[in-house]
DOVO-134668 format. One line per field, with one value per residue (C-alpha): x, y, z; residue number from 0. Coordinates in Angstrom, 3 decimals, decimal comma, always signed. Example, Ala and Ser with C-alpha at 12.3 -4.5 7.8 and 13.67 -1.06 7.14 Angstrom:
// DOVO-134668
x = c(+12,300 / +13,670)
y = c(-4,500 / -1,060)
z = c(+7,800 / +7,140)
num = c(0 / 1)
//
This chain:
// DOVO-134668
x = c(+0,000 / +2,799 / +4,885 / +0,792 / +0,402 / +3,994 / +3,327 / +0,071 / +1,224 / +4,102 / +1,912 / -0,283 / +2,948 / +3,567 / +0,706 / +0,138 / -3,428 / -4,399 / -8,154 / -7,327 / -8,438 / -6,465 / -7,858 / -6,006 / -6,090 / -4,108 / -1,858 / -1,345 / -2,842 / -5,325 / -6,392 / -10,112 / -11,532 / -12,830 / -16,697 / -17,434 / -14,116 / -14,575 / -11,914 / -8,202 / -6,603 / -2,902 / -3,408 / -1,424 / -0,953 / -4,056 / -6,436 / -9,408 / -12,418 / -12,967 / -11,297 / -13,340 / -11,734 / -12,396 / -12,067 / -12,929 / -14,310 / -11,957 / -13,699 / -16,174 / -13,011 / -11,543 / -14,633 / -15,397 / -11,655 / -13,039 / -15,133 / -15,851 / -15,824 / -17,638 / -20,932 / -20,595 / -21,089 / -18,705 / -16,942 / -16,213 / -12,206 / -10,936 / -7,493 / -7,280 / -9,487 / -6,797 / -4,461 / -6,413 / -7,198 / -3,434 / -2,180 / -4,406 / -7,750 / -9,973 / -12,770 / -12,259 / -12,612 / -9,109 / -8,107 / -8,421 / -6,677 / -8,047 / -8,504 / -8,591 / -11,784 / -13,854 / -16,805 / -19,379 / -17,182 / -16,694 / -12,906 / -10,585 / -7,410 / -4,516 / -0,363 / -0,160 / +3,519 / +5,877 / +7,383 / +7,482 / +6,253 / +9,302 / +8,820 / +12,389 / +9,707 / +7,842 / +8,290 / +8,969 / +5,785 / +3,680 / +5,412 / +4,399 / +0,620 / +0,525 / +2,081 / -0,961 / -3,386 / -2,836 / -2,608 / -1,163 / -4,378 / -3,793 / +0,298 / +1,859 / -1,928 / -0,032 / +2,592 / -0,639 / -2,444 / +0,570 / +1,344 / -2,425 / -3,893 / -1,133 / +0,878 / -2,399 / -3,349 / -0,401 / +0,613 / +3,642 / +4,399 / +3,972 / +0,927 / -1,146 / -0,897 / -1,109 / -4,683 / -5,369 / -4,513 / -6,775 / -9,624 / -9,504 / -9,959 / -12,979 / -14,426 / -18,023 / -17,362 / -15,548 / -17,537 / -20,739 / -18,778 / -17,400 / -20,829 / -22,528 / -20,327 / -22,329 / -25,683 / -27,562 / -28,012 / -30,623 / -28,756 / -30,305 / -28,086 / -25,310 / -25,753 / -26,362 / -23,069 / -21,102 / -22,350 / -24,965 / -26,936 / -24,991 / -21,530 / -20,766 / -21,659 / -20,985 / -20,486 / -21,909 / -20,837 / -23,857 / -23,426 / -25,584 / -26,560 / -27,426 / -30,016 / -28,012 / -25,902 / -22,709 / -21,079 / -17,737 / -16,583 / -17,040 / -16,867 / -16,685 / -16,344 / -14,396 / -12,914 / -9,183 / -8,893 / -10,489 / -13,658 / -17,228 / -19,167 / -21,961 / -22,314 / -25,018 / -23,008 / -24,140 / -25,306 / -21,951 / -21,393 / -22,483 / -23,930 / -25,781 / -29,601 / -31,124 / -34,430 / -32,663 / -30,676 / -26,777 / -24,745 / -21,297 / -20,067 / -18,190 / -14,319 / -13,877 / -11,906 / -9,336 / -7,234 / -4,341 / -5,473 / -3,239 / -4,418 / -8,001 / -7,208 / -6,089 / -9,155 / -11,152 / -8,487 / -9,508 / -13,326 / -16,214 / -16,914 / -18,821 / -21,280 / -19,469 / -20,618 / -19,117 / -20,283 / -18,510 / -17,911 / -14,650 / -15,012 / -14,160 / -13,018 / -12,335 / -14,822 / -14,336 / -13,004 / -16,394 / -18,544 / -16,266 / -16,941 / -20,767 / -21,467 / -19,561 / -21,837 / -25,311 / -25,271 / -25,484 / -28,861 / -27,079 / -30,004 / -30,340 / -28,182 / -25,229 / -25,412 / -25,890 / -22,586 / -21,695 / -22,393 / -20,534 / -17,547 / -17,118 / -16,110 / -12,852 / -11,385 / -12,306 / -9,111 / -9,062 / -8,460 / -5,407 / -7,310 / -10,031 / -7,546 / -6,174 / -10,545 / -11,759 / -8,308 / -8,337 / -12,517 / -11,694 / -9,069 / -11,226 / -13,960 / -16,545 / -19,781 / -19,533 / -22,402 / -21,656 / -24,201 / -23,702 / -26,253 / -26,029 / -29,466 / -30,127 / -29,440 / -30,720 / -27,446 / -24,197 / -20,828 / -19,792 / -20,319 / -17,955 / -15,217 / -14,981 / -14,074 / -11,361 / -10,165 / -10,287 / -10,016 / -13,307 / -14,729 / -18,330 / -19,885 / -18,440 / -19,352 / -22,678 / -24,174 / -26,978 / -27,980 / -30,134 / -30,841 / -32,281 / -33,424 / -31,643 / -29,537 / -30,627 / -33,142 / -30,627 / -27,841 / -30,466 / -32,281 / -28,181 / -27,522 / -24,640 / -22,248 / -19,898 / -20,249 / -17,826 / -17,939 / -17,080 / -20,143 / -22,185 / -24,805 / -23,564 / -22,619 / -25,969 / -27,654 / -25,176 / -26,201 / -30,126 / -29,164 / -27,540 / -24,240 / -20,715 / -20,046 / -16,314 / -15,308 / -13,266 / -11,859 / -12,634 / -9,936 / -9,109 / -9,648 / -13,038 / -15,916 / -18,495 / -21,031 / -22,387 / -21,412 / -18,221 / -17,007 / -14,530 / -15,320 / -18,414 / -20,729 / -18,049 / -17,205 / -14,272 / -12,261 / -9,537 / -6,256 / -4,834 / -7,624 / -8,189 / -5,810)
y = c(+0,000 / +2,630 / +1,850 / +2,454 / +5,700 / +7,360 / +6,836 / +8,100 / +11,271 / +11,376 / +11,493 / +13,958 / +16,238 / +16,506 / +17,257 / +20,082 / +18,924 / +18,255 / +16,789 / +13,828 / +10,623 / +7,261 / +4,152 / +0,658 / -1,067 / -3,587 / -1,537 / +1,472 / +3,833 / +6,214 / +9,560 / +9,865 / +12,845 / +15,464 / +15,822 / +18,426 / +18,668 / +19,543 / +19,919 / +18,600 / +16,963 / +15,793 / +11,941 / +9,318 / +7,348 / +4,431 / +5,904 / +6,516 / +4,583 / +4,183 / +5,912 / +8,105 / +7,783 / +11,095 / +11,197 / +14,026 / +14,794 / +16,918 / +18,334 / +19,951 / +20,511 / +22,329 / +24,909 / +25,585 / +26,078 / +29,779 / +28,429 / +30,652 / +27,769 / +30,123 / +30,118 / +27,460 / +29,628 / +28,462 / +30,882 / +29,312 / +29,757 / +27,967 / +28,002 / +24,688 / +23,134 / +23,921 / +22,794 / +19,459 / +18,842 / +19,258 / +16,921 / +14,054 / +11,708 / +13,873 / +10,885 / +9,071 / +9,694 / +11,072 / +10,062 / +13,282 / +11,430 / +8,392 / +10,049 / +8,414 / +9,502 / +9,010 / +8,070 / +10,220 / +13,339 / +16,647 / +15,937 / +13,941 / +13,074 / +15,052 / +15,831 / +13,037 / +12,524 / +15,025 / +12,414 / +14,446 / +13,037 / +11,434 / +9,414 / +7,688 / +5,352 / +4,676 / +1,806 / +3,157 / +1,546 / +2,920 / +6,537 / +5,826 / +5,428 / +8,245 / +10,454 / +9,812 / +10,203 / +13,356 / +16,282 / +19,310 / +21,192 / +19,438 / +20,421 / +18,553 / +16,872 / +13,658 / +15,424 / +17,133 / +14,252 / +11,756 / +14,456 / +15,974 / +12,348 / +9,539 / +10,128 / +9,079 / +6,347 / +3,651 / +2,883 / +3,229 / +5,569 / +2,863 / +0,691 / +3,908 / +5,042 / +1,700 / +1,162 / +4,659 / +3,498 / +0,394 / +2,213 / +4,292 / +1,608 / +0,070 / -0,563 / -0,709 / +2,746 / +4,121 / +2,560 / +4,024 / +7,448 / +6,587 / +6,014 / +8,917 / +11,982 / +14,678 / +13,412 / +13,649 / +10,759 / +10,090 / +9,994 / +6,813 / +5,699 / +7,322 / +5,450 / +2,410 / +2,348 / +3,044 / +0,266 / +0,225 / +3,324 / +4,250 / +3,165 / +7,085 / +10,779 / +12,855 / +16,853 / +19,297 / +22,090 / +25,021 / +28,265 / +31,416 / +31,172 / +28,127 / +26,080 / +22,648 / +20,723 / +19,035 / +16,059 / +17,647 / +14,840 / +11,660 / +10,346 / +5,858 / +4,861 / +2,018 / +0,037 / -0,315 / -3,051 / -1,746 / -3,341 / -1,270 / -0,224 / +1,579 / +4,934 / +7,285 / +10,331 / +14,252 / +16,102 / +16,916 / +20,645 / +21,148 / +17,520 / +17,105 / +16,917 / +13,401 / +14,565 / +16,469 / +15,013 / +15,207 / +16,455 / +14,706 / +17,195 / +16,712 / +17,933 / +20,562 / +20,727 / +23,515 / +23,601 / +25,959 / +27,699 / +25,585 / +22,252 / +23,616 / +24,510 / +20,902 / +19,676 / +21,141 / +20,122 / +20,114 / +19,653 / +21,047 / +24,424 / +25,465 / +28,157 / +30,434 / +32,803 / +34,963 / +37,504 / +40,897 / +42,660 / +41,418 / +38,110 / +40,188 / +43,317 / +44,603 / +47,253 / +48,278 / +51,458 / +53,355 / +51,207 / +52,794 / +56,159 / +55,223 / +54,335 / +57,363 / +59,745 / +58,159 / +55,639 / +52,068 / +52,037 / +52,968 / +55,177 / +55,073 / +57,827 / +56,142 / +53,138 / +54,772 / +56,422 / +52,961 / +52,047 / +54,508 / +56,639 / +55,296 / +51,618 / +53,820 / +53,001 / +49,343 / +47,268 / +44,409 / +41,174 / +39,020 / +35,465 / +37,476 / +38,309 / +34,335 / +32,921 / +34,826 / +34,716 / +30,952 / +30,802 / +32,994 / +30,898 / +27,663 / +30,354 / +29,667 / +31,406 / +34,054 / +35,978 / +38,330 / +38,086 / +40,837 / +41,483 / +45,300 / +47,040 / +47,936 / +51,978 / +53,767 / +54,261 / +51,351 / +51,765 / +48,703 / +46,983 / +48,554 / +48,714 / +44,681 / +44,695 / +47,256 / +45,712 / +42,338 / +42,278 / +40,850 / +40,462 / +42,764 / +38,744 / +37,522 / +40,538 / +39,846 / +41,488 / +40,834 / +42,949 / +41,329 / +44,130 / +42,047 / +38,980 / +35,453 / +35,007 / +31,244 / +31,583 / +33,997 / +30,964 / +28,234 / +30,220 / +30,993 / +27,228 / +27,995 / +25,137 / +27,236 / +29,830 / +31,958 / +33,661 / +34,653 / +35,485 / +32,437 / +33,291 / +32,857 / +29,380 / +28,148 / +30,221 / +27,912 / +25,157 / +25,344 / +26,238 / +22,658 / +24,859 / +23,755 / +26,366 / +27,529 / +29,808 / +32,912 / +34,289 / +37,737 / +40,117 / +40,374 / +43,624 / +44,076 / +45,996 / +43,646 / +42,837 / +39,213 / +36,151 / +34,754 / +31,189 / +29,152 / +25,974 / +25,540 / +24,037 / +21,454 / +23,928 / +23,874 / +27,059 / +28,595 / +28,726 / +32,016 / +33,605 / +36,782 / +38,949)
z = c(+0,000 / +1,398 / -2,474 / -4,161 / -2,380 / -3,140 / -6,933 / -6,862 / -4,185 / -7,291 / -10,022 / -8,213 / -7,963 / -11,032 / -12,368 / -9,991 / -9,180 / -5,600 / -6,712 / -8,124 / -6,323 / -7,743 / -8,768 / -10,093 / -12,913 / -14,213 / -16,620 / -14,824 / -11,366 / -13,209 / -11,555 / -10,673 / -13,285 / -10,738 / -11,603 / -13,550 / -15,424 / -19,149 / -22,252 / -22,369 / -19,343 / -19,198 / -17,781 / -18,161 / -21,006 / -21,351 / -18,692 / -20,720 / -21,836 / -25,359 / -28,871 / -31,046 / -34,810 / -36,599 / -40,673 / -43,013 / -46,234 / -47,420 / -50,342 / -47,669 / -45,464 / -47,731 / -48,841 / -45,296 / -43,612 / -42,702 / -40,487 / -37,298 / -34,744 / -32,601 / -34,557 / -36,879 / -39,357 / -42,766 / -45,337 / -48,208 / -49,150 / -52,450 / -51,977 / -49,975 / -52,762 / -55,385 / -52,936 / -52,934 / -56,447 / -57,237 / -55,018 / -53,735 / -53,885 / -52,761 / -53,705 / -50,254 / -46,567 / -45,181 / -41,281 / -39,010 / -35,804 / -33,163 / -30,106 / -26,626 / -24,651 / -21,412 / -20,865 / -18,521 / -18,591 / -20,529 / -20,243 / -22,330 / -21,968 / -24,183 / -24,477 / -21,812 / -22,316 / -23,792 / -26,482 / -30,118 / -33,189 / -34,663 / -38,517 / -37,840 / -35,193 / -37,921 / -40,826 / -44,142 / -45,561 / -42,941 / -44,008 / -47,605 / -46,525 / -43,935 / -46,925 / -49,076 / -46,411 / -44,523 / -47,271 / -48,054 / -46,682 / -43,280 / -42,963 / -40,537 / -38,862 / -38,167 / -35,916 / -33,901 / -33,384 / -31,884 / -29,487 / -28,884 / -28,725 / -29,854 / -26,751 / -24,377 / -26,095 / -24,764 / -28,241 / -29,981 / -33,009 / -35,015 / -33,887 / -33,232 / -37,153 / -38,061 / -36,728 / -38,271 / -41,793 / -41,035 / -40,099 / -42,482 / -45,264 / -43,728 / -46,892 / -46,874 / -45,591 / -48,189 / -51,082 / -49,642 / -50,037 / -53,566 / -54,982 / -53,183 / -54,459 / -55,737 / -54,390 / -51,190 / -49,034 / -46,479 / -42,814 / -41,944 / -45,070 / -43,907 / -40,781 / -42,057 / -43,748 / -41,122 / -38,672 / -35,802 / -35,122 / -32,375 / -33,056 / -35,430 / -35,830 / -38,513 / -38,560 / -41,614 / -42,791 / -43,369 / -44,990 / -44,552 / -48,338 / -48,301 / -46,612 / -47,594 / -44,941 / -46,205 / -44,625 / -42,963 / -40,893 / -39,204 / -35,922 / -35,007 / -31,265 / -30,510 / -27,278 / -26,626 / -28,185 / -31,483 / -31,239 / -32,916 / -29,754 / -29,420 / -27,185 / -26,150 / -26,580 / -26,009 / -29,176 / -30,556 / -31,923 / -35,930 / -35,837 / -39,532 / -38,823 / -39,100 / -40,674 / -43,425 / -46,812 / -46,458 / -49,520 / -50,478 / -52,213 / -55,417 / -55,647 / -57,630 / -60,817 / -61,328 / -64,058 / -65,507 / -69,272 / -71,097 / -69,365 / -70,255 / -73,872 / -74,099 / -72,835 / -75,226 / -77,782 / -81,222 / -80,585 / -82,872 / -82,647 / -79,496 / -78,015 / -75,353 / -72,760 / -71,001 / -67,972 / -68,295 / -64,958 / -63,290 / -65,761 / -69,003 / -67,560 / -63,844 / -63,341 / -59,934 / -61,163 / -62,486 / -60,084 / -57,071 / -59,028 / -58,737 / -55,331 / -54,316 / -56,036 / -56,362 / -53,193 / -53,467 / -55,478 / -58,768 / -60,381 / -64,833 / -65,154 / -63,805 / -66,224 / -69,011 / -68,533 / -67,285 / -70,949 / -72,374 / -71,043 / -67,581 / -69,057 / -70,355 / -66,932 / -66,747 / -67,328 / -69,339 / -67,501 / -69,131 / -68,483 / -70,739 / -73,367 / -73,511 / -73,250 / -76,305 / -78,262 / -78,036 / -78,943 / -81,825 / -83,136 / -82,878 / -84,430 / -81,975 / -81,413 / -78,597 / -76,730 / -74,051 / -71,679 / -68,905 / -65,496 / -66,591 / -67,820 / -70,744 / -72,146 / -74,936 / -76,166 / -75,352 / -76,791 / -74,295 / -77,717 / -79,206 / -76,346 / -76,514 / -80,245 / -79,678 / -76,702 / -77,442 / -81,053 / -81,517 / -85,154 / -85,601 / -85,858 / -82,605 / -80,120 / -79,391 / -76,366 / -74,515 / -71,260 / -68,806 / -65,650 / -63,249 / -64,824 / -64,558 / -67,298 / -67,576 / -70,183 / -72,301 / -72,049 / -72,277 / -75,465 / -77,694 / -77,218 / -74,886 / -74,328 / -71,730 / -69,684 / -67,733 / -64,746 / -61,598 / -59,294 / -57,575 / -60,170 / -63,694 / -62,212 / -61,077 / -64,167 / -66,445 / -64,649 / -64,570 / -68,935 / -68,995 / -69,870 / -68,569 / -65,787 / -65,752 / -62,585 / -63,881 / -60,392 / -59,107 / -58,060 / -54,136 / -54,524 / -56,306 / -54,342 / -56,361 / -53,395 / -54,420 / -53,580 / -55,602 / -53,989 / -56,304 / -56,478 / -54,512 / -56,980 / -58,246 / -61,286 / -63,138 / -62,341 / -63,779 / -62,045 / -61,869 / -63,583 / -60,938 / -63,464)
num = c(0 / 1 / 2 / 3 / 4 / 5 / 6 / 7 / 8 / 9 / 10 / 11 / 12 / 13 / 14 / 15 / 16 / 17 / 18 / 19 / 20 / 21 / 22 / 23 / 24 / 25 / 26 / 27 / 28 / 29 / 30 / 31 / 32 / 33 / 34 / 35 / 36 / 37 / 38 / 39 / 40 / 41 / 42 / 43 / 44 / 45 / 46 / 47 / 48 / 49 / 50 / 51 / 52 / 53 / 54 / 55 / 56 / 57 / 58 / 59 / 60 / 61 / 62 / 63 / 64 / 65 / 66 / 67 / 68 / 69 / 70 / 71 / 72 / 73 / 74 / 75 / 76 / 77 / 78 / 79 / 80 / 81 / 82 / 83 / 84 / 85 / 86 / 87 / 88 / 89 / 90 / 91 / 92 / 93 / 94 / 95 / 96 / 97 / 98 / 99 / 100 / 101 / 102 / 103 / 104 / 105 / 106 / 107 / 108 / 109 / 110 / 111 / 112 / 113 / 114 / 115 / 116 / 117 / 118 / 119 / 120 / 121 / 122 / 123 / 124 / 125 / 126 / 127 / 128 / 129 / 130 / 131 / 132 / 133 / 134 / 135 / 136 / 137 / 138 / 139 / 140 / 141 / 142 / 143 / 144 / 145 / 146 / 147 / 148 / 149 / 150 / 151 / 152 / 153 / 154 / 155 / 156 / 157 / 158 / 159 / 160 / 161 / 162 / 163 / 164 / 165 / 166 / 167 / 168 / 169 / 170 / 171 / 172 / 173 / 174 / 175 / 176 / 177 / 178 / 179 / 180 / 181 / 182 / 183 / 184 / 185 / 186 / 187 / 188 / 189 / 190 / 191 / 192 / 193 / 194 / 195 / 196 / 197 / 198 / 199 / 200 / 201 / 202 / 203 / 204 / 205 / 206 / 207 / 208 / 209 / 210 / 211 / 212 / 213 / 214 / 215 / 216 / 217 / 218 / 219 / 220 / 221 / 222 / 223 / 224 / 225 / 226 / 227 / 228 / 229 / 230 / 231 / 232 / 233 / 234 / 235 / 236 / 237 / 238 / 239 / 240 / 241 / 242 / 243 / 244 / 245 / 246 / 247 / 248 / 249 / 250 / 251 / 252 / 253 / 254 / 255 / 256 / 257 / 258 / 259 / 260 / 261 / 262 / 263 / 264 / 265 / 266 / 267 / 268 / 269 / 270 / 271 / 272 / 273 / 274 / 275 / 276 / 277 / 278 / 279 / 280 / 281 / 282 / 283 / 284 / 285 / 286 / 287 / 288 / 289 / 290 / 291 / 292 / 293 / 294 / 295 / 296 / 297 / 298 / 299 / 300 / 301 / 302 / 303 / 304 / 305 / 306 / 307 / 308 / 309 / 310 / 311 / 312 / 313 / 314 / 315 / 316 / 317 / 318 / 319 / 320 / 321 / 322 / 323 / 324 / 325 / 326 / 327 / 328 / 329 / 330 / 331 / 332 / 333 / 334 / 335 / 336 / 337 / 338 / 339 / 340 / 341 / 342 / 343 / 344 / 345 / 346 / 347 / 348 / 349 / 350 / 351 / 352 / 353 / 354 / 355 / 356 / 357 / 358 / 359 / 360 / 361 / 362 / 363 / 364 / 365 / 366 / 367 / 368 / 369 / 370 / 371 / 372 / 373 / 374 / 375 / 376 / 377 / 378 / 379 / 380 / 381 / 382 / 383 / 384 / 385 / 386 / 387 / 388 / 389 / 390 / 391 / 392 / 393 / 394 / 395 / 396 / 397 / 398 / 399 / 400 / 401 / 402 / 403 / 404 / 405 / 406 / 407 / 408 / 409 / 410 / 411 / 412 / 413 / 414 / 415 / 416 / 417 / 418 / 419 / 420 / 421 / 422 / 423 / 424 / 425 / 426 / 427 / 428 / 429 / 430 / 431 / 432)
//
């Protein structure tokens, strides 16, 4: 009893915690979790109750990385998503971490040694697999989770990514995913896939524009010995809504001008459309002129010299200059097809011939004020359509047109919603200039 007390007086020491009780097990003496303790404890290593194996989807993960954890609320970002489509799979579920846990308590054990993450512990093999699991848009995850949540679970370096790697091929699981991109799936589907109804969770991702919720991540519970259990956990935080449909969402495709130019290769002629307004030309300029003078309801007199002289200080964007010179030389049909009203007199007409070199044939323009520009893509037969607001991409979509994202400028002042990627839309890399 006296040597039983002096570790646990020991352990108690060095943790700099007088509240801890002790009790025995057979491995190790575990402290007693105070009641009422909640978020990371340091433990020791083994003294917890069951693992919760977290994977993501990472072509949600990637949309919604400006997240505000506070409210939940996502803001789309597509800079991880190139990051993805460049360099992995983005068609299967990817390992977050497996994270030791305990049962009846807010807590959870974390950091509960001080060992680092160290890949010299870890089989070359095993190094090869981790590589192709944890991604570019996750830098350095696998050295977080071994020291967050590796370093309580009583495994070593190499057994704890091990049974990572393994549960993250379960393969019912991932086949359920495979066959489900781009749709939505009922949650009692979801569940089914993963097991009994009680053994997972899953988190989605919701955006203020949207009233959709997108599977984010996963959660599994299972014993120390690996084994599927099922738990009566606490509504986790962002938990996807059983009585609504769950979107997979589809990766996005994003591609530099010459890899799309090759795409298209030598096919038929097409039908192109393009937006104008920071697609075709970056016209913050005049529109800065016109909400300084008129207010933010932009009255008839503005765009008719919007029409005319003001679009003298638009500036031509160079991804606009490469689009049209490369549909001109395949001699494709072009329309322009821009959200601006419609003026007695236009000499925008005019301005995208001498700019762009456009024949008299090929610069048709078509004004729409207000109205959807579906029916005007839908009615010219148009096989692409560029742009760069939310819009022209769901407008091309409801047309049965290929959508293709033309990025806006950081520094436009245009006011709607522009998020890269989003719909699963080819966008063009580099294509903010």
């Amino acid at each position: 009893m006296l040597n039983k007390f002096l570790l646990s007086l020991l352990f108690l020491t060095l943790q700099g915690c007088n509240n801890y009780a002790e009790v025995t097990t057979k491995e190790t003496i575990c402290p007693i979790i105070p009641e009422g303790s909640s978020g990371g404890i340091k433990t020791l290593p083994g003294c917890f109750d069951y693992y919760v194996f977290s994977q993501f989807w990472l072509n949600e993960l990637c949309i919604s990385d400006g997240r505000d954890m506070e409210t939940g609320v996502d803001e789309p970002s597509a800079d991880s998503c190139e990051i993805l489509y460049q360099t992995t799979n983005s068609n299967a579920l990817a390992p977050h971490g497996l994270w030791p846990n305990l049962k009846n308590s807010s807590a959870y054990p974390e950091f509960c040694t001080d060992a680092p993450f160290d890949v010299g512990k870890i089989s070359e093999d095993l190094r090869h697999k981790l590589g192709l699991l944890y991604t570019d848009i996750t830098p350095n995850l696998e050295s977080h989770e071994w020291r967050k949540h590796g370093t309580c679970s009583n495994k070593t370096q190499q057994d704890y990514f091990n049974t990572i790697v393994a549960l993250n091929s379960q393969q019912k699981i991932q086949s359920f995913i495979k066959n489900n991109v781009g749709r939505d799936v009922a949650y009692q589907d979801l569940k089914a896939a993963f097991g009994d109804v009680n053994h997972s969770e899953f988190i989605c991702a919701k955006y203020s524009f949207d009233d959709k919720q997108y599977l984010m991540q996963t959660y599994q519970y299972f014993d120390k010995q690996i084994n599927p259990i099922n738990l009566n956990v606490p509504k986790i935080k962002n938990a996807c809504e059983q009585n609504k449909p769950i979107h997979i969402r589809k990766p996005s495709k994003f591609l530099t001008m010459d890899d799309f130019k090759k795409a298209l290769g030598s096919s038929s002629k097409l039908t192109v459309g393009f937006d104008i307004d920071d697609t075709v030309l970056f016209s913050t300029p005049p529109f800065y002129y016109g909400v300084n003078k008129y207010g933010s309801e932009l009255p008839n007199e503005f765009w008719q010299q919007m029409n005319t002289v003001l679009d003298a200080f638009s500036l031509p964007k160079k991804i606009a200059r490469d689009l049209l010179s490369f549909h001109q030389s395949r001699k494709d049909k072009i329309y322009f097809i821009t959200a601006r009203p419609k003026t007695e007199v236009e000499t925008l007409t005019q301005r995208l011939i001498k700019t762009f070199s456009l024949s008299k044939e090929t610069a048709n323009v078509i004004f729409t004020g207000d109205d959807d520009k579906t029916q005007e893509i839908k009615a010219k037969g148009i096989q692409y359509y560029y742009g760069d607001a939310d819009t022209d991409i769901t407008s091309a979509l409801r047309a049965s047109a290929i959508p293709v994202r033309v990025k806006r400028n950081a520094i436009s002042d245009a006011e709607s919603n522009s998020n890269p990627g989003y719909f699963g839309e080819l966008v063009l890399i580099d294509s903010e200039y």
